[in-house]
N, C-alpha and C positions, 0 to 999 in steps of 0.2 A: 504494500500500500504506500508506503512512505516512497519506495524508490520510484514508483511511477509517476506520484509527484513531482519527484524530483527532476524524472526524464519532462514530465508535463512543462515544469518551471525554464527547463534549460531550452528543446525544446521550442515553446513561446516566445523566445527570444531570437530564432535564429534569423527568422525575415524581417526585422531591426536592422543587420548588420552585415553588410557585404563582407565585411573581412572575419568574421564568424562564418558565414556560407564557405568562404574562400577554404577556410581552418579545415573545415568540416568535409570538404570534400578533398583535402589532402591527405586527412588524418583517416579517408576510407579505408574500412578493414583493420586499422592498428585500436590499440586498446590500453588505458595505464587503470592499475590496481593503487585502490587507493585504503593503506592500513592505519585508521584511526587508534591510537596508542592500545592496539592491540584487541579495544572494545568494539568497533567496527570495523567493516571491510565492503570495499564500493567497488562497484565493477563501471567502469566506463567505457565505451565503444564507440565507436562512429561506422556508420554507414555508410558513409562521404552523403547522405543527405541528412540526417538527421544521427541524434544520439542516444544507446540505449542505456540505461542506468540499470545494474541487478546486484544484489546483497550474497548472489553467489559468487564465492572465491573461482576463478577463470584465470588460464594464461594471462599473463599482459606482457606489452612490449616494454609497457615498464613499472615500476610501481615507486609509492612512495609512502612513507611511512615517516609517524610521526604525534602529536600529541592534538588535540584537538585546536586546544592556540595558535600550535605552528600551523595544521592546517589551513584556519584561516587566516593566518598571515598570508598564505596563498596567496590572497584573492586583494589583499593590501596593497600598499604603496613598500612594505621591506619584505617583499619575500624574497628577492636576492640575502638581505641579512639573517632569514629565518636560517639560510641555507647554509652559511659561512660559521653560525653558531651551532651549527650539527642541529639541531630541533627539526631537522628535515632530514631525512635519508633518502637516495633516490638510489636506486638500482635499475639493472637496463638500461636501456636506450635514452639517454639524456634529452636529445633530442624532440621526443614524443613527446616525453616529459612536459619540456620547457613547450612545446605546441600545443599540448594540453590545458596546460597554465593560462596561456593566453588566453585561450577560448572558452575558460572557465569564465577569466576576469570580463571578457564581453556578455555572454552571456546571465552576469550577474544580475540576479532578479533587482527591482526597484522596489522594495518595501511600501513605498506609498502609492506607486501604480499596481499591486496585486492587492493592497488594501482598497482600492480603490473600487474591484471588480465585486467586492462583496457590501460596502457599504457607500459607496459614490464617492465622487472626486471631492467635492468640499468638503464632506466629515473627513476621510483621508488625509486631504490636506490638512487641515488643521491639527486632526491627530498627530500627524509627522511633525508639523510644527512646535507642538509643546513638547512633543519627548525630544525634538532640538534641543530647544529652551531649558527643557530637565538636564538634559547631558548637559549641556552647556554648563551650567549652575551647577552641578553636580564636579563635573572639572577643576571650575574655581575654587569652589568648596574642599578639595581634597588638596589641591597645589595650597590652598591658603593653611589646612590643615598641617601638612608636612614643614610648610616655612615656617608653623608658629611650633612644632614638635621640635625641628633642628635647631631654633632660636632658644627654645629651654634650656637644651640640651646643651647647647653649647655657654650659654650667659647666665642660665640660673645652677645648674647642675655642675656646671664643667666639664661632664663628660665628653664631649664634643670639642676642638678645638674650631673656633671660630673663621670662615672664609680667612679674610682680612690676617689674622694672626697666620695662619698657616702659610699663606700663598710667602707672607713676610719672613717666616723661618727657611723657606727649603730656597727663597734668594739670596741669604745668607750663606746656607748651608752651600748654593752653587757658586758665591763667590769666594767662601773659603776652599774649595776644590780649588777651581782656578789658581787662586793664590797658593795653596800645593804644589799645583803641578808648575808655577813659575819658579818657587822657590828650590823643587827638587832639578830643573831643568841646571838653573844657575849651580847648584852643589856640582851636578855631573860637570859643567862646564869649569869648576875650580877645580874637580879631580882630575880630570884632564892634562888643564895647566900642569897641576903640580905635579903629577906622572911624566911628562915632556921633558928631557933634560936639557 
């Protein structure tokens, strides 16, 4: 049930997007497996017309595995960084992969145009609108919480050393290096001398 959805969702999307059609009819006959942190497992396909989605474990050209966050970092603006911080493992054919990816990321449902299909454009819209506005505030509210946590931390507690005090210790700490390695340059350069007859 869920996965036919899912093919429904993807799918519904494809004649939006020439370069989804394009994806899809390159990627005919190839297939990536996709192992959500071991609890799920999604089969992807392409027909080169359309895409099939199944919950049954299938060859793929490739597969990817991974935690549910990294998954959808996927579909993000860092899923190159999901990948570099290992939260992604790709086996097989990278390629398909990385073509896969793409055509996920087109295909990506719009939350308030499928909301829309059941309650109409203007409730939709506005519903979208305020869980903006909640994320938004919500945001603020936890960046404000964390600056007033590390400001405890660091000004009432001490636990923490302070931006401003640190950044000021380790320019110290790099100008007494320096002044090190001046001073040991000059030594070698009086042993020298003194070795010379």
């Amino acid at each position: 049930m869920l996965t036919a959805t899912l093919e429904n969702l993807l799918n519904r999307g494809l004649p939006r997007s020439p370069r989804a059609r394009e994806l899809t009819a390159a990627l005919g006959g190839k297939s990536v497996a996709l192992e959500v942190g071991g609890l799920a497992h999604l089969h992807l396909a392409s027909t080169g017309v359309t895409l099939a989605v199944s919950a049954t474990p299938a060859e793929a050209d490739a597969t990817l595995s991974g935690g549910p966050l990294a998954m959808l970092a996927l579909l993000g603006p860092d899923a190159q960084g999901a990948l570099r911080r290992g939260a992604l493992e790709i086996t097989g054919d990278a390629e398909v992969a990385q073509q896969f990816q793409e055509l996920l990321k087109l295909l990506r449902p719009d939350a308030e145009e499928e909301l829309a299909l059941f309650i109409g454009d203007v409730p939709a819209h506005e519903l979208a609108r305020g869980l903006r506005l909640a994320g938004g505030l919500t945001r603020r509210a936890a960046a404000t919480a964390v600056a007033n946590a590390a400001e405890f931390f660091a000004h009432e507690r001490a636990d923490l050393v302070p931006r401003q005090e640190g950044e000021q210790f380790l320019r110290g700490v790099e100008a007494l290096r320096e002044d090190l390695d001046r001073l040991e340059a000059r030594l070698e350069l009086i042993a020298r001398r003194r070795a010379t007859p």
